[in-house]
CHARMM internal coordinates of N, CA and C (Angstrom, degrees):
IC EDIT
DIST 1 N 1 CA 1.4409
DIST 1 CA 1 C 1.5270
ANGL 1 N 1 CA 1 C 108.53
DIST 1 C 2 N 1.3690
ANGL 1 CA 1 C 2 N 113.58
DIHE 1 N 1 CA 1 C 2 N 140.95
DIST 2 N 2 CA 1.3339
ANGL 1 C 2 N 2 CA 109.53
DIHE 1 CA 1 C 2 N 2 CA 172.84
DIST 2 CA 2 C 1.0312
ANGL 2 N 2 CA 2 C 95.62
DIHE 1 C 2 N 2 CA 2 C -108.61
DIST 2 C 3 N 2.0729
ANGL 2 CA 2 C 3 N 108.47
DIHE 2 N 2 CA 2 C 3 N -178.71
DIST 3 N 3 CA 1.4142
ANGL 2 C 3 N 3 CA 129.65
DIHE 2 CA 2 C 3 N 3 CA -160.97
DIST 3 CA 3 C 1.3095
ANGL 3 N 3 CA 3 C 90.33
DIHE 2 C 3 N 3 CA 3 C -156.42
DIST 3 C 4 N 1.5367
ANGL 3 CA 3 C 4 N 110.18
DIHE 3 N 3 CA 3 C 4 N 121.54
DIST 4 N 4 CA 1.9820
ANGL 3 C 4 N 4 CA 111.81
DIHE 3 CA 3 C 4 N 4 CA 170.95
DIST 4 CA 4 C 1.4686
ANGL 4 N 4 CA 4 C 80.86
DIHE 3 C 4 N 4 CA 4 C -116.98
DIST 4 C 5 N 1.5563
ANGL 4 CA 4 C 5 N 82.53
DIHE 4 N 4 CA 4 C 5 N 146.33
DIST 5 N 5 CA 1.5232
ANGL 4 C 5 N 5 CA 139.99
DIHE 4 CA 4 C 5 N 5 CA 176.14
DIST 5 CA 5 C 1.7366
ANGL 5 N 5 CA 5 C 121.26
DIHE 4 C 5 N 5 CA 5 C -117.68
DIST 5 C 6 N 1.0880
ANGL 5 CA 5 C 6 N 129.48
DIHE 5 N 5 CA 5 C 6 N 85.61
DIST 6 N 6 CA 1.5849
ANGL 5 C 6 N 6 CA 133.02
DIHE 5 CA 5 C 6 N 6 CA -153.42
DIST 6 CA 6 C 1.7575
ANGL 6 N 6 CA 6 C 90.22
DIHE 5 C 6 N 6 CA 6 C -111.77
DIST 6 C 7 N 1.3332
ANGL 6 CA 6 C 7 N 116.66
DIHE 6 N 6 CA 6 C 7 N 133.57
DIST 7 N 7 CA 1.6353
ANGL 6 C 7 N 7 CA 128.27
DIHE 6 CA 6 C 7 N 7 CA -168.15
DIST 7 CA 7 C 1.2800
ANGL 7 N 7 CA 7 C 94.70
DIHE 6 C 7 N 7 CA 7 C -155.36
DIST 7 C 8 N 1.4901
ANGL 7 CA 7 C 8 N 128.54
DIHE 7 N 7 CA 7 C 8 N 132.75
DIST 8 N 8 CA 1.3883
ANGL 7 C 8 N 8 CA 129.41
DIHE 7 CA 7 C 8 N 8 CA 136.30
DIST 8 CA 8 C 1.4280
ANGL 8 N 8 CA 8 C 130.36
DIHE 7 C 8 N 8 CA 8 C -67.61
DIST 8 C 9 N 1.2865
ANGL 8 CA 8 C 9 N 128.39
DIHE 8 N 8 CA 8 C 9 N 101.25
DIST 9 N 9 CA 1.6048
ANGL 8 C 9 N 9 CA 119.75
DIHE 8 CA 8 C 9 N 9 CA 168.80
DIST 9 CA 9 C 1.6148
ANGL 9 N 9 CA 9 C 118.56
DIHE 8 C 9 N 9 CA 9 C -127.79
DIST 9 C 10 N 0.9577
ANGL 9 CA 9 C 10 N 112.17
DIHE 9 N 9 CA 9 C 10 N 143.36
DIST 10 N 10 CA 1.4190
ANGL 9 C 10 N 10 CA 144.58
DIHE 9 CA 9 C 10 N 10 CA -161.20
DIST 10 CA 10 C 1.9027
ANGL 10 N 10 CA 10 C 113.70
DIHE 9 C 10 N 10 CA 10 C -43.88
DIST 10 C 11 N 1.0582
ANGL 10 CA 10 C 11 N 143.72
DIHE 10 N 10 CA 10 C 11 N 79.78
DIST 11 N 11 CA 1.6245
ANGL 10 C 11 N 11 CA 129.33
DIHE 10 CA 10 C 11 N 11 CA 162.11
DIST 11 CA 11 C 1.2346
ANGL 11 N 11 CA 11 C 109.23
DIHE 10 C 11 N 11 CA 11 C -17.34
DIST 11 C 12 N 1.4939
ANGL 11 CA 11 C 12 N 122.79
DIHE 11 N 11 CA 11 C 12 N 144.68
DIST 12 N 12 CA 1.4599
ANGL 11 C 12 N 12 CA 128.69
DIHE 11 CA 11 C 12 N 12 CA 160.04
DIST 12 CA 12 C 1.3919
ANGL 12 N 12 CA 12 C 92.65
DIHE 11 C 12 N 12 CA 12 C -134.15
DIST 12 C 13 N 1.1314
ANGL 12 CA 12 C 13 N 168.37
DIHE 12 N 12 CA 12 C 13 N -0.43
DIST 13 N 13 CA 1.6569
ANGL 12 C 13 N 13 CA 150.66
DIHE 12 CA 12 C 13 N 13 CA -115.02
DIST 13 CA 13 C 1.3369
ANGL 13 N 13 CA 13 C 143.28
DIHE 12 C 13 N 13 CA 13 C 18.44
DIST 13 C 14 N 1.6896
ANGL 13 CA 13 C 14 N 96.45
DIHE 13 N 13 CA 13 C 14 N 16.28
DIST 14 N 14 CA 1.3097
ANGL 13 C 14 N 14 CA 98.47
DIHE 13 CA 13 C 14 N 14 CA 167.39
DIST 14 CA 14 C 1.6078
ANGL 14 N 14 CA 14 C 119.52
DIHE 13 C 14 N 14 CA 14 C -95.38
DIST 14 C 15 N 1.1676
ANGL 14 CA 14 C 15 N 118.70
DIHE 14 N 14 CA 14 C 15 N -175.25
DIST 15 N 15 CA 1.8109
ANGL 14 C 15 N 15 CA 124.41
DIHE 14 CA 14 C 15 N 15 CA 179.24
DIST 15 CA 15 C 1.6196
ANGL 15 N 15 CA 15 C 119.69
DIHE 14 C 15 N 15 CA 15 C -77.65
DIST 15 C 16 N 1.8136
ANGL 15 CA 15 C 16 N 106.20
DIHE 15 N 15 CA 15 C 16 N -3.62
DIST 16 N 16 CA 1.2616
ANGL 15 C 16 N 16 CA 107.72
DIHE 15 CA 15 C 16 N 16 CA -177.28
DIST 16 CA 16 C 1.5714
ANGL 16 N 16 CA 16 C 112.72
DIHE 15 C 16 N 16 CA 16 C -105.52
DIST 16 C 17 N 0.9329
ANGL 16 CA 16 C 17 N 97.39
DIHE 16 N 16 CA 16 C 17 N 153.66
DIST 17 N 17 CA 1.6522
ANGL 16 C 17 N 17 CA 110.73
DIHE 16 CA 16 C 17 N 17 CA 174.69
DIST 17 CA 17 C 1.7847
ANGL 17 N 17 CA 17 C 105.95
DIHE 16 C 17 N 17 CA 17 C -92.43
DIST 17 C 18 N 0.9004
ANGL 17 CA 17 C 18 N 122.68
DIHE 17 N 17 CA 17 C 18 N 168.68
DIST 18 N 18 CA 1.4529
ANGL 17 C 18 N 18 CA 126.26
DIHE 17 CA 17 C 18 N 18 CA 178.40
DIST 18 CA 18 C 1.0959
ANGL 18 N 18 CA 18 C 117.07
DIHE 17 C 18 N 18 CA 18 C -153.26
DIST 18 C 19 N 1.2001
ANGL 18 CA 18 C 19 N 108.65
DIHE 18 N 18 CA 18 C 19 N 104.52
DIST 19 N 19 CA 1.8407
ANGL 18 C 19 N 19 CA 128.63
DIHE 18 CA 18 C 19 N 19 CA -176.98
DIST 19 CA 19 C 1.1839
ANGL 19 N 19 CA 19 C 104.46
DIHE 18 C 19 N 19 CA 19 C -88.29
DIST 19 C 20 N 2.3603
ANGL 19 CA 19 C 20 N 106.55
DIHE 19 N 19 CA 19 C 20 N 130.90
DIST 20 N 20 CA 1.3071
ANGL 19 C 20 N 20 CA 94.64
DIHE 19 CA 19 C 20 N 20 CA 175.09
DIST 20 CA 20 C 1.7105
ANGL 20 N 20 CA 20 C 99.61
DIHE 19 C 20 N 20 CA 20 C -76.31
DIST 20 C 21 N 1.6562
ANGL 20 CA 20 C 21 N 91.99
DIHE 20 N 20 CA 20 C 21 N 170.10
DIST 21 N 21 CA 1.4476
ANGL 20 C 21 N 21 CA 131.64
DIHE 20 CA 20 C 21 N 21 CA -177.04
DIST 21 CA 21 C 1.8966
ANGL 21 N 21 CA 21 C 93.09
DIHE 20 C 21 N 21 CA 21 C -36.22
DIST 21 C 22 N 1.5429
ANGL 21 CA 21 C 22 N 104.32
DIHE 21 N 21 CA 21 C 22 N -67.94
DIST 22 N 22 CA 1.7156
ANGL 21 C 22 N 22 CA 102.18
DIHE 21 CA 21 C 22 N 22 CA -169.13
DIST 22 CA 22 C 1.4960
ANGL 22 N 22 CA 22 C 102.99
DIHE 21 C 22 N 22 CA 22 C -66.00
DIST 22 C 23 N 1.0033
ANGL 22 CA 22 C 23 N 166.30
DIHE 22 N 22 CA 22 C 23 N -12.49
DIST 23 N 23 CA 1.4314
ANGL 22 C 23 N 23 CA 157.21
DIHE 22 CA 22 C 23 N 23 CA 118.87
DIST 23 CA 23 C 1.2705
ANGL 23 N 23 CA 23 C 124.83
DIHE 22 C 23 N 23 CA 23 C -22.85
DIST 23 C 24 N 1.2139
ANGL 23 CA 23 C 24 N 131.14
DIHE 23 N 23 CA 23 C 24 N -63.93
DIST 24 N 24 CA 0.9078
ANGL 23 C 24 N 24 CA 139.95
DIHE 23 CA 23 C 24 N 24 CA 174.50
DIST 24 CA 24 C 1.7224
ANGL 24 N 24 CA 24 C 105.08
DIHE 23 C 24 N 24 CA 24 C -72.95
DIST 24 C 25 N 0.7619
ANGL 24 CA 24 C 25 N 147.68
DIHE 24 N 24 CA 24 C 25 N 16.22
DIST 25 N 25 CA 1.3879
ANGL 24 C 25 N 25 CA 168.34
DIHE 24 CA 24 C 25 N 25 CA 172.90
DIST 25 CA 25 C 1.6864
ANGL 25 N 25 CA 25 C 125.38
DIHE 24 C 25 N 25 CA 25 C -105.08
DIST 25 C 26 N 1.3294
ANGL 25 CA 25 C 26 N 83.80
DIHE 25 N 25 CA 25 C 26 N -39.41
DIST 26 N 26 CA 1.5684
ANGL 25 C 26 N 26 CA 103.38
DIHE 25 CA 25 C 26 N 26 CA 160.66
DIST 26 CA 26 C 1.3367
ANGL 26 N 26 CA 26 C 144.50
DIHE 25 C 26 N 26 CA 26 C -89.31
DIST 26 C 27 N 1.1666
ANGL 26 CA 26 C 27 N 104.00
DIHE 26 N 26 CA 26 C 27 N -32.14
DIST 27 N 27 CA 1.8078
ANGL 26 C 27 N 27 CA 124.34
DIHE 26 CA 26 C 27 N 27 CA 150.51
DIST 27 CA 27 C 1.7960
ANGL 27 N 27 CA 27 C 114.13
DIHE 26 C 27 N 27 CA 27 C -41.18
DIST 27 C 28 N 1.6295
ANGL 27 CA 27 C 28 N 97.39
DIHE 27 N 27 CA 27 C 28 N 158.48
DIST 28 N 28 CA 1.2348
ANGL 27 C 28 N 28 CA 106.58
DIHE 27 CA 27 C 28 N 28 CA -177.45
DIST 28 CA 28 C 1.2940
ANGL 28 N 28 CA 28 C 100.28
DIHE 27 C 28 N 28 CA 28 C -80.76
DIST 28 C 29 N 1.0006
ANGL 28 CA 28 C 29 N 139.15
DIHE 28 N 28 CA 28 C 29 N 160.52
DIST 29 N 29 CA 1.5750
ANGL 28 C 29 N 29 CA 139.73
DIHE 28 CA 28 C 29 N 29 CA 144.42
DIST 29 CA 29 C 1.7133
ANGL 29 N 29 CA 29 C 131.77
DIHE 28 C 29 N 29 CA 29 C -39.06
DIST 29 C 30 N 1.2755
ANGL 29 CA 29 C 30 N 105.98
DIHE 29 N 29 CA 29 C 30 N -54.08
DIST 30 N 30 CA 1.1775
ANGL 29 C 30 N 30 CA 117.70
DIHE 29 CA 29 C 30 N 30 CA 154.10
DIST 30 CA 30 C 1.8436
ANGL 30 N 30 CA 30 C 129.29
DIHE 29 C 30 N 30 CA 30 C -110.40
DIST 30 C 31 N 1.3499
ANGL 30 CA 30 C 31 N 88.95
DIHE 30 N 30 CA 30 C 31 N 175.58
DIST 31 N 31 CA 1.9820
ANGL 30 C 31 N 31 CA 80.14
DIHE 30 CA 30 C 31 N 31 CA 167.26
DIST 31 CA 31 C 1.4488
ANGL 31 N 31 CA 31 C 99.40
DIHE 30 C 31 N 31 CA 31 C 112.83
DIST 31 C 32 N 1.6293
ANGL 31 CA 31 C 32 N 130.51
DIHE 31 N 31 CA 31 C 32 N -175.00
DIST 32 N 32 CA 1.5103
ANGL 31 C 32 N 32 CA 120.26
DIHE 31 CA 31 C 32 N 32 CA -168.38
DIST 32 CA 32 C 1.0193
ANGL 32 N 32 CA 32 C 91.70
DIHE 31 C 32 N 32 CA 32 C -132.51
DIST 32 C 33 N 1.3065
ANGL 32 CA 32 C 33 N 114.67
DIHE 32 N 32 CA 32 C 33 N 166.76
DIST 33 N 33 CA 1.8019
ANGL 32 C 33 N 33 CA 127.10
DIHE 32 CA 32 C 33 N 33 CA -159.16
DIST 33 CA 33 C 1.9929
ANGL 33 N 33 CA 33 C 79.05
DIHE 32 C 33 N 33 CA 33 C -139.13
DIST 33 C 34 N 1.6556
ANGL 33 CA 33 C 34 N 81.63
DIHE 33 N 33 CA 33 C 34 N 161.53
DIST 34 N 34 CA 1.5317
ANGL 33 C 34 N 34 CA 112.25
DIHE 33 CA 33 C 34 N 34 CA 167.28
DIST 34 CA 34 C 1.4503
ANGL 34 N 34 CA 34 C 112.75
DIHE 33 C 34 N 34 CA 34 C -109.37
DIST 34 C 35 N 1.0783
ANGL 34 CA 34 C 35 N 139.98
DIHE 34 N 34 CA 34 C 35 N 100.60
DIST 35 N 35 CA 1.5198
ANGL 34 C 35 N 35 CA 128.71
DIHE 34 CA 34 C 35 N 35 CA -171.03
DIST 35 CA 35 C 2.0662
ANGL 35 N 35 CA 35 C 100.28
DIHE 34 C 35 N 35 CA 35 C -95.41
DIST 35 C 36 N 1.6023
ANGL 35 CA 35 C 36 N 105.78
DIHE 35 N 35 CA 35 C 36 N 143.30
DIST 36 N 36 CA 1.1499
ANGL 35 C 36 N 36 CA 99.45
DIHE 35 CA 35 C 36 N 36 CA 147.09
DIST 36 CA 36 C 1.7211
ANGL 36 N 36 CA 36 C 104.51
DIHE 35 C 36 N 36 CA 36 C -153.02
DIST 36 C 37 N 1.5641
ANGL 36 CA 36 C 37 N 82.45
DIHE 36 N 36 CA 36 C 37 N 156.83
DIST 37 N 37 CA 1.2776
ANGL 36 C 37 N 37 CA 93.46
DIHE 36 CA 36 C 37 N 37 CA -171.67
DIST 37 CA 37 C 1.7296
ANGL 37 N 37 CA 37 C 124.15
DIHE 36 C 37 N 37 CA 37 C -119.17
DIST 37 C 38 N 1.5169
ANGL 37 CA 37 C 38 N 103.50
DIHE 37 N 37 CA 37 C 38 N 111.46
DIST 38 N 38 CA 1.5953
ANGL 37 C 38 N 38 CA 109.88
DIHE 37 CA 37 C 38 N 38 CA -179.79
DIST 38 CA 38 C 1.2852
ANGL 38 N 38 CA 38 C 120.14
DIHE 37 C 38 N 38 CA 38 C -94.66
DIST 38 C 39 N 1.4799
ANGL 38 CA 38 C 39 N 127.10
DIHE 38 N 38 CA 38 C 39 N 135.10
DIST 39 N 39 CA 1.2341
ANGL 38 C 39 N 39 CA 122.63
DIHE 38 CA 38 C 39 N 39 CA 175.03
DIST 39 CA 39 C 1.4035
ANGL 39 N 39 CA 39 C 107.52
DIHE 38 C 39 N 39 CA 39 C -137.07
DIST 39 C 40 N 1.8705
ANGL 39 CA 39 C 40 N 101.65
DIHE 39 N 39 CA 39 C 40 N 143.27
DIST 40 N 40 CA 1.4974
ANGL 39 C 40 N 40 CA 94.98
DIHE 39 CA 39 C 40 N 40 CA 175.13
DIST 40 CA 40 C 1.6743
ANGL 40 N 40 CA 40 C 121.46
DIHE 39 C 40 N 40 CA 40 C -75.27
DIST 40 C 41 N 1.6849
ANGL 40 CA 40 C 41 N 75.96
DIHE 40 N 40 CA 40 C 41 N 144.34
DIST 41 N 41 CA 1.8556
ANGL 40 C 41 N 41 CA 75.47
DIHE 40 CA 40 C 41 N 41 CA 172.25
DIST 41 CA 41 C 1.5482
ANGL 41 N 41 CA 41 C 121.52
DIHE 40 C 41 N 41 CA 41 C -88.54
DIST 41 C 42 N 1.0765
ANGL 41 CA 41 C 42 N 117.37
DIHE 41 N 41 CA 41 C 42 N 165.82
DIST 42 N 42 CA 1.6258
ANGL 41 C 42 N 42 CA 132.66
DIHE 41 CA 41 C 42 N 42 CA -176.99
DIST 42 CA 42 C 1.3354
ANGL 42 N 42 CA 42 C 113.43
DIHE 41 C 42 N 42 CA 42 C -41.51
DIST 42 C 43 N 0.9519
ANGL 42 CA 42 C 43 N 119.09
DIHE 42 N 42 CA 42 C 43 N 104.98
DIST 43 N 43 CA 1.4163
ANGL 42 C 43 N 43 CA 118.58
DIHE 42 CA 42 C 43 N 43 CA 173.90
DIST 43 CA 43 C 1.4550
ANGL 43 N 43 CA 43 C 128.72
DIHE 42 C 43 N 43 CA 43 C -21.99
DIST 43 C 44 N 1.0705
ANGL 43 CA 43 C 44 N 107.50
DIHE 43 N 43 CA 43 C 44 N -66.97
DIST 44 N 44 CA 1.5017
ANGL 43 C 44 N 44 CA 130.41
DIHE 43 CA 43 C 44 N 44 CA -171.19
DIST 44 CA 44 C 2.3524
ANGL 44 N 44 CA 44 C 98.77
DIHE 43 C 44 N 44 CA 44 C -55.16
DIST 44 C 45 N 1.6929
ANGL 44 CA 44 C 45 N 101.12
DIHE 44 N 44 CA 44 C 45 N -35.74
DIST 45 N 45 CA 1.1414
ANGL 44 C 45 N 45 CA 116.68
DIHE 44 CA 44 C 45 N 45 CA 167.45
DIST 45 CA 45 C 1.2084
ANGL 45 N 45 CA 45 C 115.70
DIHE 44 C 45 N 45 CA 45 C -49.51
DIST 45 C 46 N 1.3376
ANGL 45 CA 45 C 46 N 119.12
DIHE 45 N 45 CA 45 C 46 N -65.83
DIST 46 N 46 CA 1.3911
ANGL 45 C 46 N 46 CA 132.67
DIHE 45 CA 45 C 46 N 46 CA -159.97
DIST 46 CA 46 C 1.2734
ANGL 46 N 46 CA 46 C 106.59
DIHE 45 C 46 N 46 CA 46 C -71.32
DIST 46 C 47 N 1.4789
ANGL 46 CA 46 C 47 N 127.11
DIHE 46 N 46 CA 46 C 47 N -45.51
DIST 47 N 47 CA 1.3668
ANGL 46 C 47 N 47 CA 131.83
DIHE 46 CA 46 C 47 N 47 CA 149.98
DIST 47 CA 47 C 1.6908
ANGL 47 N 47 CA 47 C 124.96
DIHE 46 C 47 N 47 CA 47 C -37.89
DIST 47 C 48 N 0.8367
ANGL 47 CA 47 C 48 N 117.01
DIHE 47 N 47 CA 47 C 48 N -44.06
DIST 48 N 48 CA 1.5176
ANGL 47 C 48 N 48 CA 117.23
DIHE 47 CA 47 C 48 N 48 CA 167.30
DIST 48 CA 48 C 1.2857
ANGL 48 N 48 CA 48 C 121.47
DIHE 47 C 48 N 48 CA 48 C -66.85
DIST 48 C 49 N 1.1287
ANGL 48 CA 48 C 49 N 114.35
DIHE 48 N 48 CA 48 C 49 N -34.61
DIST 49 N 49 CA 1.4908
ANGL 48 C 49 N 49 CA 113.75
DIHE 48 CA 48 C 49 N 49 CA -166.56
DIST 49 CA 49 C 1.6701
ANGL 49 N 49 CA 49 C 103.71
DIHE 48 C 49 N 49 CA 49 C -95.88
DIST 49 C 50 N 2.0314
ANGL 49 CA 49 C 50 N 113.52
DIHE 49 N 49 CA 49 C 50 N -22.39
DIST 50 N 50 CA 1.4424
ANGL 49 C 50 N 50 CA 91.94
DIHE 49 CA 49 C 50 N 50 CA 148.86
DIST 50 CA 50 C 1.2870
ANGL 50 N 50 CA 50 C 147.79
DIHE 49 C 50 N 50 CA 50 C -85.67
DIST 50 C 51 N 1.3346
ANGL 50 CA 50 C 51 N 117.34
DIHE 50 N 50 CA 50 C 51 N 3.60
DIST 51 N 51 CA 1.3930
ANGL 50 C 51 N 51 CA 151.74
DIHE 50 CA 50 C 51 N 51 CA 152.17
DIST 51 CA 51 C 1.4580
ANGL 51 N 51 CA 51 C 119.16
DIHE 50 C 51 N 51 CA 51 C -45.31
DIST 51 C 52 N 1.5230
ANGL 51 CA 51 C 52 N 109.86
DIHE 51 N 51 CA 51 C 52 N -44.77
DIST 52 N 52 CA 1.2554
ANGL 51 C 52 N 52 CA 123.85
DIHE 51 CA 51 C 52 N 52 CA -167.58
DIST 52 CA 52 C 1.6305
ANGL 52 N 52 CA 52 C 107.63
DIHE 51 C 52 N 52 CA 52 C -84.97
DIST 52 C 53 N 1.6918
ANGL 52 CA 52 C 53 N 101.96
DIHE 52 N 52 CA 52 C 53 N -47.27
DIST 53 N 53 CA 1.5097
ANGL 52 C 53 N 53 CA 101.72
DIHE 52 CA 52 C 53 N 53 CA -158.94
DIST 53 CA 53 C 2.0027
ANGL 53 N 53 CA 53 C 89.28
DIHE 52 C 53 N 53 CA 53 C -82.36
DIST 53 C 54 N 1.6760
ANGL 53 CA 53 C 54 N 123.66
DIHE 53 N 53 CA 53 C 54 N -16.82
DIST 54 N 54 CA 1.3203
ANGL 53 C 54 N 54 CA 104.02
DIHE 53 CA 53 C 54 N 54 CA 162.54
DIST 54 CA 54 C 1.3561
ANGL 54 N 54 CA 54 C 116.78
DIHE 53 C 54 N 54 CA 54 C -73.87
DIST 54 C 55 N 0.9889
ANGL 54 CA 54 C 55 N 155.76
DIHE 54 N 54 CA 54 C 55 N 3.97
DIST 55 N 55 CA 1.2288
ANGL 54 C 55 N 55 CA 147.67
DIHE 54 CA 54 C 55 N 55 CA 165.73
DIST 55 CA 55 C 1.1498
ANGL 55 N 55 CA 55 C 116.22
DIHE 54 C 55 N 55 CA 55 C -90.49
DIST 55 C 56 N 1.8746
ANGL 55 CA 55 C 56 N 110.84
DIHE 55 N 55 CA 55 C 56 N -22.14
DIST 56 N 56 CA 1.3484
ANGL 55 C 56 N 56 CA 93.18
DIHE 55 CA 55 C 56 N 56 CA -169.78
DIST 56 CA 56 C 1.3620
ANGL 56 N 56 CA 56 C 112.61
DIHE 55 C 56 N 56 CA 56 C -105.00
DIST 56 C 57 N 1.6527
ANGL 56 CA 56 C 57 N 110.13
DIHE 56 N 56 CA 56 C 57 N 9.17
DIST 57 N 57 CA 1.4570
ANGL 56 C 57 N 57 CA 128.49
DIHE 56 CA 56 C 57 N 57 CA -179.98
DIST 57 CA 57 C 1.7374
ANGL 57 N 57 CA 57 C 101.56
DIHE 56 C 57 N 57 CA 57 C -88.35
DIST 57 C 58 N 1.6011
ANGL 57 CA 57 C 58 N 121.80
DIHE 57 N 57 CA 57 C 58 N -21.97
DIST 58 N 58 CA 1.4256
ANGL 57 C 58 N 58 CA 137.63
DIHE 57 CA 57 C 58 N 58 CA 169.64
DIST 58 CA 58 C 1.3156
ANGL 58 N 58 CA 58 C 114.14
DIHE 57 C 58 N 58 CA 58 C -38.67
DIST 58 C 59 N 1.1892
ANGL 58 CA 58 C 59 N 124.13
DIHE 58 N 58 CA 58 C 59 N 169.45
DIST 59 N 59 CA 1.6357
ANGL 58 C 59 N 59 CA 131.23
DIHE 58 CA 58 C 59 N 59 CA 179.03
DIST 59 CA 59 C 1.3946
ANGL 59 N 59 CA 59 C 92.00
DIHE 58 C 59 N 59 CA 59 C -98.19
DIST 59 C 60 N 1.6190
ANGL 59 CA 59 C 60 N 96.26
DIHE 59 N 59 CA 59 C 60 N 162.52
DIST 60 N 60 CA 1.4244
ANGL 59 C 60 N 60 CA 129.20
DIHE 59 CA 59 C 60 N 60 CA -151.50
DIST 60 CA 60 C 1.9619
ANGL 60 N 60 CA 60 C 94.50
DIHE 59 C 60 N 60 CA 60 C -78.71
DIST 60 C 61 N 1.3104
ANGL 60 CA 60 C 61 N 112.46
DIHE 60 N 60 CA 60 C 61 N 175.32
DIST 61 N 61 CA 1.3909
ANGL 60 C 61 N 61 CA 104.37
DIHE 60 CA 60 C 61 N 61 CA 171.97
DIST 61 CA 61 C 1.7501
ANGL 61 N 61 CA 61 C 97.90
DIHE 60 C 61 N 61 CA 61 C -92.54
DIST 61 C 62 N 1.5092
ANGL 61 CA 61 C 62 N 108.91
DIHE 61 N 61 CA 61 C 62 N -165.02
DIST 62 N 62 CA 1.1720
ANGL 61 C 62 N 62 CA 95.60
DIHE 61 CA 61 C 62 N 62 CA 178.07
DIST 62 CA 62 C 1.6734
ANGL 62 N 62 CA 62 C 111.56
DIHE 61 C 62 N 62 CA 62 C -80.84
DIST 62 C 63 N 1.7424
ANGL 62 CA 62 C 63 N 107.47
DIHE 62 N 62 CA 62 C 63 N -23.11
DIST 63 N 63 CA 1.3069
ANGL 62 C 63 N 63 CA 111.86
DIHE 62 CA 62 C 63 N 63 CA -174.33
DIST 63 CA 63 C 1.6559
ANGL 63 N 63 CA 63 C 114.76
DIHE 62 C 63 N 63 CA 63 C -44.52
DIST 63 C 64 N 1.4492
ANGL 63 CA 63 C 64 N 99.79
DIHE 63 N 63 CA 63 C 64 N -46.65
DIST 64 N 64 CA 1.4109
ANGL 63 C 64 N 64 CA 113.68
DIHE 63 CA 63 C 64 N 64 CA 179.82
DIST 64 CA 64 C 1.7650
ANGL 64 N 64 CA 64 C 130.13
DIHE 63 C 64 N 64 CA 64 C -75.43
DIST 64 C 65 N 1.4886
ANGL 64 CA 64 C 65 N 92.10
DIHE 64 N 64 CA 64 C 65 N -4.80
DIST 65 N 65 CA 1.6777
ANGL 64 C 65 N 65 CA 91.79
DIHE 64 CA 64 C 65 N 65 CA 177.41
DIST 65 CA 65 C 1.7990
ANGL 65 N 65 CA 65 C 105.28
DIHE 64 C 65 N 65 CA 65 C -70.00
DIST 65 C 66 N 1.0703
ANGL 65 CA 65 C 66 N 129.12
DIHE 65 N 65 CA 65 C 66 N 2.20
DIST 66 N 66 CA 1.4500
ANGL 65 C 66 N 66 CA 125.81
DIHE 65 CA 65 C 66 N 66 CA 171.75
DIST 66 CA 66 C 1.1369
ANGL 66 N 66 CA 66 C 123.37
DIHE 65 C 66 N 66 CA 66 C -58.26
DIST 66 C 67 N 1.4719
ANGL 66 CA 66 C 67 N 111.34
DIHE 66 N 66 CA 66 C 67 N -26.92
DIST 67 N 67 CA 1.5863
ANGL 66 C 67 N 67 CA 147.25
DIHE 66 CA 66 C 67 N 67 CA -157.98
DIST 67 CA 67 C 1.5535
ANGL 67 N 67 CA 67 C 99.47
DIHE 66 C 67 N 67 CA 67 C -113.19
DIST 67 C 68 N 1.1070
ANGL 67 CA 67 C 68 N 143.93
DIHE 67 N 67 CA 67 C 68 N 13.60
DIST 68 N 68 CA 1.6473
ANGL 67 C 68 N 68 CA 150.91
DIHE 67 CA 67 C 68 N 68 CA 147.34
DIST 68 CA 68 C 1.4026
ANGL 68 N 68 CA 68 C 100.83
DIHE 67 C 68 N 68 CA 68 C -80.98
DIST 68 C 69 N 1.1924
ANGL 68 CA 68 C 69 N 146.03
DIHE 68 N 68 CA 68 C 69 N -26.51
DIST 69 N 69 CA 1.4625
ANGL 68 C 69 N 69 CA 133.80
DIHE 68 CA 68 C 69 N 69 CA -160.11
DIST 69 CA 69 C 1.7109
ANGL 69 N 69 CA 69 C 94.48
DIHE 68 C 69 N 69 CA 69 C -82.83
DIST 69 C 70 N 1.2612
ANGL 69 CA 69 C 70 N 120.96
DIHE 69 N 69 CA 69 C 70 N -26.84
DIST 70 N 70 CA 1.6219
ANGL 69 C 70 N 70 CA 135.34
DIHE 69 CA 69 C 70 N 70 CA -165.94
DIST 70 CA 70 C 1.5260
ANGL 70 N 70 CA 70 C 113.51
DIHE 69 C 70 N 70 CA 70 C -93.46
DIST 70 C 71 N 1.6068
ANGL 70 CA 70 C 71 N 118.54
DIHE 70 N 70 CA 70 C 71 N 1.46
DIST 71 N 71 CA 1.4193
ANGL 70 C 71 N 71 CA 129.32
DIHE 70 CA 70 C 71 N 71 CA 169.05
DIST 71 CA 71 C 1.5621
ANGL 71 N 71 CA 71 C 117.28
DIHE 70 C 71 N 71 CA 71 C -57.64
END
COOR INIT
IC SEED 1 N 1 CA 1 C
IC BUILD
């Protein structure tokens, strides 16, 4: 059986991760973990790319309704 454990902690640029205190408190002592790691993306990113996929979820121009008969 597994057990997730979800924590926000902070980037600095080093190679370590940093578990708060009550997390790491909660863990077994030994045994192997699954790590994954999410990070937000750039704003200005995330904005574009929902910009993009709404437009491209948009209706066709009229140029392109030629290209409905081929659905």
């Amino acid at each position: 059986m597994k057990k997730t454990v979800e924590f926000e902690t902070e980037l600095d640029g080093s190679a370590t991760l940093t578990l708060p205190a009550e997390i790491a408190a909660a863990l077994p002592a030994r045994g192997k973990a699954t790590v994954m790691v999410c990070v937000d993306l750039d704003p200005e990113d995330a904005a574009w790319r929902q910009a993009a996929y709404e437009q491209f979820l948009g209706d066709d121009s009229d140029e392109d309704a030629v290209y409905d008969q081929y659905r």
